[in-house]
LOVEX-312998 format. One record per residue (C-alpha): residue in one letter; x, y, z; residue number from 1. Coordinates in nm, 3 decimals. Layout:
# LOVEX-312998
<a; <X; Y; Z>; NUM>;
...
This chain:
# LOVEX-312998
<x; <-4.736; -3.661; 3.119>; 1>;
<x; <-4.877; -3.848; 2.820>; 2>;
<x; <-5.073; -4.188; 2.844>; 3>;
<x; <-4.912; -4.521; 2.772>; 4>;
<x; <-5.174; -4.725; 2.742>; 5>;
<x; <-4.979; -5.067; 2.809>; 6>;
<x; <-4.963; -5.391; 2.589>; 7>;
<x; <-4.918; -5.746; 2.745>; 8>;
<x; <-5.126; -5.654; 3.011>; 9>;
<x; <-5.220; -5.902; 3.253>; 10>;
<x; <-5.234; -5.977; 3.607>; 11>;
<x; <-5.003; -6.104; 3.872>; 12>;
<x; <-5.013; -6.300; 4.193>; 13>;
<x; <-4.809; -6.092; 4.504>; 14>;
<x; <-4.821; -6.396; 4.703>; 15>;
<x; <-5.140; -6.587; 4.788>; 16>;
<x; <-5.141; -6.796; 5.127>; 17>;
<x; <-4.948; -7.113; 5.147>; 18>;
<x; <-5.099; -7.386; 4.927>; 19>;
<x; <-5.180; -7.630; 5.179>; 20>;
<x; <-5.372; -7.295; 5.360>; 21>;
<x; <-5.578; -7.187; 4.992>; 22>;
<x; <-5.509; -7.461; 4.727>; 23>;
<x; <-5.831; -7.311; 4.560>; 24>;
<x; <-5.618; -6.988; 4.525>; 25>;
<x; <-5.299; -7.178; 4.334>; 26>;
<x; <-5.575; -7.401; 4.177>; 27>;
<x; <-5.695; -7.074; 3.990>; 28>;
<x; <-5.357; -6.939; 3.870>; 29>;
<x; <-5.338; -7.297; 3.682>; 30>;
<x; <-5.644; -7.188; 3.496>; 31>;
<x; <-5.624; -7.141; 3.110>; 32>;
<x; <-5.790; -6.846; 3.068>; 33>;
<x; <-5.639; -6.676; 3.368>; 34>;
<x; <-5.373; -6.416; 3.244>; 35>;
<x; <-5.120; -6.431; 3.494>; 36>;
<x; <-4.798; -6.340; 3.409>; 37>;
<x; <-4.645; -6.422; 3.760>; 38>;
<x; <-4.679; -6.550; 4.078>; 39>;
<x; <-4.508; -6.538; 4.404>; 40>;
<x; <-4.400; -6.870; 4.607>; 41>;
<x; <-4.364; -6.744; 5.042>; 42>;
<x; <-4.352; -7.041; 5.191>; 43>;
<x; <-4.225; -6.882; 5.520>; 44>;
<x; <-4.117; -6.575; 5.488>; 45>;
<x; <-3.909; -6.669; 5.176>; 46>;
<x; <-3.819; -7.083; 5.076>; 47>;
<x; <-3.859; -7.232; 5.410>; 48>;
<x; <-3.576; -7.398; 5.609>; 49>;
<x; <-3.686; -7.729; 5.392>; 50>;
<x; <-3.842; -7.813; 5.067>; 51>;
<x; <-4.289; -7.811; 5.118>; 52>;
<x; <-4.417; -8.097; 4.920>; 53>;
<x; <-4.756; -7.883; 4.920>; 54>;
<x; <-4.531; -7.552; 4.749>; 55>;
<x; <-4.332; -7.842; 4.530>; 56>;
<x; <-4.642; -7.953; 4.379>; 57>;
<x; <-4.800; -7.597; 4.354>; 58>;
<x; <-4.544; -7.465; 4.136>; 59>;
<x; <-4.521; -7.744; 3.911>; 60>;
<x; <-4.912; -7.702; 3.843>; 61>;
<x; <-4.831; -7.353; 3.755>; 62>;
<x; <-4.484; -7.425; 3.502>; 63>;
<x; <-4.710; -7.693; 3.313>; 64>;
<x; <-4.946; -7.394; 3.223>; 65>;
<x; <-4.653; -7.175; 3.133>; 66>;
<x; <-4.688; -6.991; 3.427>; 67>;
<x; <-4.364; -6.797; 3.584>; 68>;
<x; <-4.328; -6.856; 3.958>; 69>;
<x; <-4.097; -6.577; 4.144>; 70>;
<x; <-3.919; -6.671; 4.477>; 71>;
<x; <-4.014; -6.422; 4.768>; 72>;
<x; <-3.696; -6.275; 4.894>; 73>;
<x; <-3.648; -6.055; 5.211>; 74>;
<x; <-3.385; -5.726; 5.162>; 75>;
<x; <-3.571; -5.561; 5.479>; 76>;
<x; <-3.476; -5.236; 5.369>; 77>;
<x; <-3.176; -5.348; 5.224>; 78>;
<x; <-3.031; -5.409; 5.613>; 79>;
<x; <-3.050; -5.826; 5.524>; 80>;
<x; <-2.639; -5.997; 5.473>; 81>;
<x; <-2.641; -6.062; 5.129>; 82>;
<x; <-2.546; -6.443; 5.196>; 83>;
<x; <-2.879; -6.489; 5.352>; 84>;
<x; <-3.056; -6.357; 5.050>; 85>;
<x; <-2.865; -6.584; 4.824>; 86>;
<x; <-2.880; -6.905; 5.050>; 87>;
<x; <-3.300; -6.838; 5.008>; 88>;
<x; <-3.225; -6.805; 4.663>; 89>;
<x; <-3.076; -7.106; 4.619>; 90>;
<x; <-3.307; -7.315; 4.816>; 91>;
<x; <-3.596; -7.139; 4.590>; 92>;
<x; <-3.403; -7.291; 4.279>; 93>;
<x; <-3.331; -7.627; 4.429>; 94>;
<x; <-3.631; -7.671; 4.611>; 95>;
<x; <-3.907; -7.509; 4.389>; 96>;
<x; <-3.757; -7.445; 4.017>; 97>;
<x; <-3.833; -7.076; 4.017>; 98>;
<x; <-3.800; -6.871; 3.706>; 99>;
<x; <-3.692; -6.565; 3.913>; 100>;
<x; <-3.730; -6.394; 4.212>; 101>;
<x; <-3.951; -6.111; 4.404>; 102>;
<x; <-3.757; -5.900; 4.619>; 103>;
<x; <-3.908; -5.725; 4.910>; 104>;
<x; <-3.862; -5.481; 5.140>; 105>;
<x; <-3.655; -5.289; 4.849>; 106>;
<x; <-3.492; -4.919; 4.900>; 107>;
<x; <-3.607; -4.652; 4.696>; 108>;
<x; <-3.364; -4.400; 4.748>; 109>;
<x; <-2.980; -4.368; 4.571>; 110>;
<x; <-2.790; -4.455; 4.832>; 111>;
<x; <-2.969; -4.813; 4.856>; 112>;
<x; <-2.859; -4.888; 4.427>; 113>;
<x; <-2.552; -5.011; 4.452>; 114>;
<x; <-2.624; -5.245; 4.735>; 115>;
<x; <-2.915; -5.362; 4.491>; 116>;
<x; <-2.746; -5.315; 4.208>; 117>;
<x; <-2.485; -5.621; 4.360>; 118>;
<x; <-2.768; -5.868; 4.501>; 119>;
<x; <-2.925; -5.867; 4.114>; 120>;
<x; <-2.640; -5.918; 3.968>; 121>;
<x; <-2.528; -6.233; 4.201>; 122>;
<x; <-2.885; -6.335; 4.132>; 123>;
<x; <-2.890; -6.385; 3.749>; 124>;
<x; <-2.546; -6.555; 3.813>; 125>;
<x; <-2.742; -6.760; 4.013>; 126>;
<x; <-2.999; -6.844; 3.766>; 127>;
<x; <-2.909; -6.670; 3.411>; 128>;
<x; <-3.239; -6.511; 3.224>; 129>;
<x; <-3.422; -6.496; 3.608>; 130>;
<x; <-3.742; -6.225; 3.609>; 131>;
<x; <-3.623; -5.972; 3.870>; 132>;
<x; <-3.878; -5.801; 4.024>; 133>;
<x; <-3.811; -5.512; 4.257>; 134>;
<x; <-4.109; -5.436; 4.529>; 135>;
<x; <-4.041; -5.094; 4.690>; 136>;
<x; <-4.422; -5.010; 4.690>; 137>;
<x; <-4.364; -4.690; 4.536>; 138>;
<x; <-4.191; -4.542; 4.238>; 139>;
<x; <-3.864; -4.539; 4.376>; 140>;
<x; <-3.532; -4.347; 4.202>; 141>;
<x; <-3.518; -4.371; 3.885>; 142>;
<x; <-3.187; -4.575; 3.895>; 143>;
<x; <-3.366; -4.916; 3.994>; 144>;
<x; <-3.543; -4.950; 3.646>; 145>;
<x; <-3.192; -5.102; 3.530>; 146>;
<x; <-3.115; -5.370; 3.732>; 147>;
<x; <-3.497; -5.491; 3.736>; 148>;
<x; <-3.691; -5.660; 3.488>; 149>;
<x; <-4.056; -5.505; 3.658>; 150>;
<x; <-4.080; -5.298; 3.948>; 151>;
<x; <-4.378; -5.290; 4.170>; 152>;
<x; <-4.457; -4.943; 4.175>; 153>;
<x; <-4.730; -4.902; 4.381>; 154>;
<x; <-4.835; -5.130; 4.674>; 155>;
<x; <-5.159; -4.972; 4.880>; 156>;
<x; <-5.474; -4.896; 4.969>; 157>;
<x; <-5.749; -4.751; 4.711>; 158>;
<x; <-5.818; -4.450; 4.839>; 159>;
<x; <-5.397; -4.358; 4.770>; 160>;
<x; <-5.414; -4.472; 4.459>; 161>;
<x; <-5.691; -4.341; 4.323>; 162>;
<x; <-5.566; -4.002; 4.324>; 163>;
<x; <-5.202; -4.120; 4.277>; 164>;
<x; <-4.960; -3.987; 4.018>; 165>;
<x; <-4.695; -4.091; 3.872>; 166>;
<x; <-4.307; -3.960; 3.850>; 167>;
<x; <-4.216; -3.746; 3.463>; 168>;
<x; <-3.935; -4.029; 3.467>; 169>;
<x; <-4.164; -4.337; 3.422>; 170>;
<x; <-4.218; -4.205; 3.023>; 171>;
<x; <-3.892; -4.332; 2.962>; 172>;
<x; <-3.959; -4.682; 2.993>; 173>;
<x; <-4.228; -4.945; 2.827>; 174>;
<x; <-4.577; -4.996; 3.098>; 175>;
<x; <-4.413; -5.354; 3.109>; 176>;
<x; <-4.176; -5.235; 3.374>; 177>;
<x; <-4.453; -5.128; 3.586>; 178>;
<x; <-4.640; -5.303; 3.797>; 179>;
<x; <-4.925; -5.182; 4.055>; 180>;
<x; <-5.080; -5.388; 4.376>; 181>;
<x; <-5.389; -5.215; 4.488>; 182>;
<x; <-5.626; -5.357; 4.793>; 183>;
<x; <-5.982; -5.242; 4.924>; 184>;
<x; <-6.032; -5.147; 4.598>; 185>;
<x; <-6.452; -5.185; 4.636>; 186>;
<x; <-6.617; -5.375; 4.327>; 187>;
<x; <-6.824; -5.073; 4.193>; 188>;
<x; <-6.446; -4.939; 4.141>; 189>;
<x; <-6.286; -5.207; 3.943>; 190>;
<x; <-6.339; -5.077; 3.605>; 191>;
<x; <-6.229; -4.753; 3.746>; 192>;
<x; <-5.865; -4.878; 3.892>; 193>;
<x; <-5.809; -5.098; 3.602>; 194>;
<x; <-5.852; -4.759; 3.374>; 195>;
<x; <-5.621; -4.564; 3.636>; 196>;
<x; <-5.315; -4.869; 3.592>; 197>;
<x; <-5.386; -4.842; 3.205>; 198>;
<x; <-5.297; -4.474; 3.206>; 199>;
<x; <-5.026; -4.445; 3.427>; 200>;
<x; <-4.863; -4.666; 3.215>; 201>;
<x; <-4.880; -5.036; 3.489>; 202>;
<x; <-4.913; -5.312; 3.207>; 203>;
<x; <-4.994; -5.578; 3.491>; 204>;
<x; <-5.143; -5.542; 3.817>; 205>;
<x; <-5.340; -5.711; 4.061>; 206>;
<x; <-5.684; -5.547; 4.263>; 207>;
<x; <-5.816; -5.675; 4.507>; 208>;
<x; <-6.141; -5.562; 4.771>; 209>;
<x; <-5.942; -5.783; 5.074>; 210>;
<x; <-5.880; -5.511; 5.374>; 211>;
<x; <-5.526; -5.441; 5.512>; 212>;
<x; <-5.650; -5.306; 5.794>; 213>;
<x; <-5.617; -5.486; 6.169>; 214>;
<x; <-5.277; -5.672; 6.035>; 215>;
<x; <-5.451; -5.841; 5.783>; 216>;
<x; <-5.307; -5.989; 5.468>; 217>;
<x; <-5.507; -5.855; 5.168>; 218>;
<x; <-5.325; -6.042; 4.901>; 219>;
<x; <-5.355; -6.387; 5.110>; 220>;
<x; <-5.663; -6.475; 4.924>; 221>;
<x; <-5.869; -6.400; 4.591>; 222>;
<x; <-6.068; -6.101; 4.563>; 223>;
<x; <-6.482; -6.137; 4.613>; 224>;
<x; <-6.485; -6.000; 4.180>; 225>;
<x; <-6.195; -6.251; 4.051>; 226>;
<x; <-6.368; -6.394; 3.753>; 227>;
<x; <-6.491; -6.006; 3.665>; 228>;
<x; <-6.162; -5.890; 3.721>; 229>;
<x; <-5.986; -6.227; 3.472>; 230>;
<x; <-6.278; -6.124; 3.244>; 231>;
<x; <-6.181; -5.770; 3.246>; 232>;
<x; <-5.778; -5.815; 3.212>; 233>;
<x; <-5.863; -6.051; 2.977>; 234>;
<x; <-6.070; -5.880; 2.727>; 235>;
<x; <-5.758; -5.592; 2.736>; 236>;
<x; <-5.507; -5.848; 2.672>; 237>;
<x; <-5.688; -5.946; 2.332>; 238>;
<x; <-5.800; -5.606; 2.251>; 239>;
């Protein structure tokens, strides 16, 4: 398949600790020169069962910027009532202001569409001209590119990725409806992952050398090579 080397690349945030947890974390997405295109609000699993001052002020740091904060939301394999994914929507909108939302836990296969298909829709009646992004952690059927604004693609460890490919399918669409999440990705690699997002056509991404291994959380916290990798991204979003 042919390269697609993507424009409007940047980086995005799959959902750093709560802010009262790493405030340095959310202090960084409010930088400047950070090119973050968006970020993920979990407060508990999703909104919480009441607003967090700590989240309320978080998110308003980041819309001042220009930033776009997504609500988490939970479709555990598309199992979850759809009443208690809009009730978390709501509170995301009420609570937070959110600008759209990050669904979870997403199916990749055709029977799971329509069932997706519906929860989109209800969302952007919800909140009209919401980003919709779609988390299966893999390139899923090609049918979920059209209810989704981005779809996280691939969600994993390093050593997956870097000999990863990518479905004939993806050519059909712009690298902005990509996106790739990438852990234990060691720093004498960055350069190297950055190239491999670039060319399978991811226009945003995030890396990260945090471990998922023992239960942990690798995207809980910034990566030891942040400022090289906001350099990097950087530098490709003005090329």
């Amino acid at each position: 398949m042919a390269a697609r080397p993507p424009t409007g690349a940047g980086l995005v945030a799959p959902g750093f600790a709560h802010p009262m947890v790493a405030p340095l974390e959310w202090a960084e997405l409010a930088r400047s020169d950070v090119p973050v295109r968006w970020a993920v609000l979990d407060v508990a699993a999703g909104p919480g069962l009441r607003p967090d001052r700590f989240a309320a002020s978080a998110c308003a740091a980041l819309r001042v910027r220009g930033r776009t904060v997504l609500g988490r939301l939970a479709l555990r394999g598309g199992t979850r009532r759809p009443a208690e994914v809009l009730t978390d929507a709501e509170r995301h909108l009420a609570w937070y202001r959110v600008e759209g939302f990050h669904l979870v836990d997403v199916p990749s296969t055709p029977e799971g569409l329509d069932g997706v298909r519906r929860i989109t829709r209800a969302l952007r009646g919800l909140c009209p001209g919401a980003r919709i992004v779609l988390d299966h952690g893999r390139y899923p059927y090609e049918g979920y590119a059209e209810p989704a604004d981005q779809l996280v693609a691939f969600r994993g460890r390093w050593r997956e990725y870097r000999w990863s490919q990518v479905p004939e399918w993806t050519a059909r669409y712009p690298a902005e409806r990509f996106c790739h999440l990438v852990c234990e990705v060691p720093a004498t690699r960055l350069g190297e992952a950055l190239r491999i997002a670039r060319w399978q056509g991811a226009a945003t991404c995030y890396l990260t050398d945090r471990s998922a291994r023992h239960g942990g959380d690798p995207w809980a916290s910034l990566p030891g090579f942040w400022d090289e990798l906001v350099s990097c991204v950087g530098t490709t979003v003005s090329e």
